[in-house]
C-alpha positions as MATLAB code, in Angstrom:
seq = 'XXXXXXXXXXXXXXXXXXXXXXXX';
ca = [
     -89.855   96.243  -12.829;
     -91.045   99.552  -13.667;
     -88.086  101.131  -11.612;
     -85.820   99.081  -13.881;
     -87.433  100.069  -16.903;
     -87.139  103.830  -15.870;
     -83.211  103.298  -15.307;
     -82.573  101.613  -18.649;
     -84.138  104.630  -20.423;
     -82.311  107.060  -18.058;
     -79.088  105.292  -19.406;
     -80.295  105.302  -22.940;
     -81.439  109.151  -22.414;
     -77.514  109.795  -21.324;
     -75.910  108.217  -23.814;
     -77.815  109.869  -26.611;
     -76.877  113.303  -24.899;
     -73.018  111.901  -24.756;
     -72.871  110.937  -28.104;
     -74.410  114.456  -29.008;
     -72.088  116.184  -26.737;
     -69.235  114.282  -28.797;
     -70.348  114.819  -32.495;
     -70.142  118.544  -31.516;
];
């Protein structure tokens, strides 16, 4: 469980940074 919920923010953290990486 808590492995899972460190994954889905992993994800969430790296598709922030994509969409950052993309708006620039």
């Amino acid at each position: 469980m808590y492995i899972c919920q460190i994954y889905f923010c992993n994800t969430v953290l790296y598709s922030s940074k994509l969409e950052t990486l993309v708006s620039l």
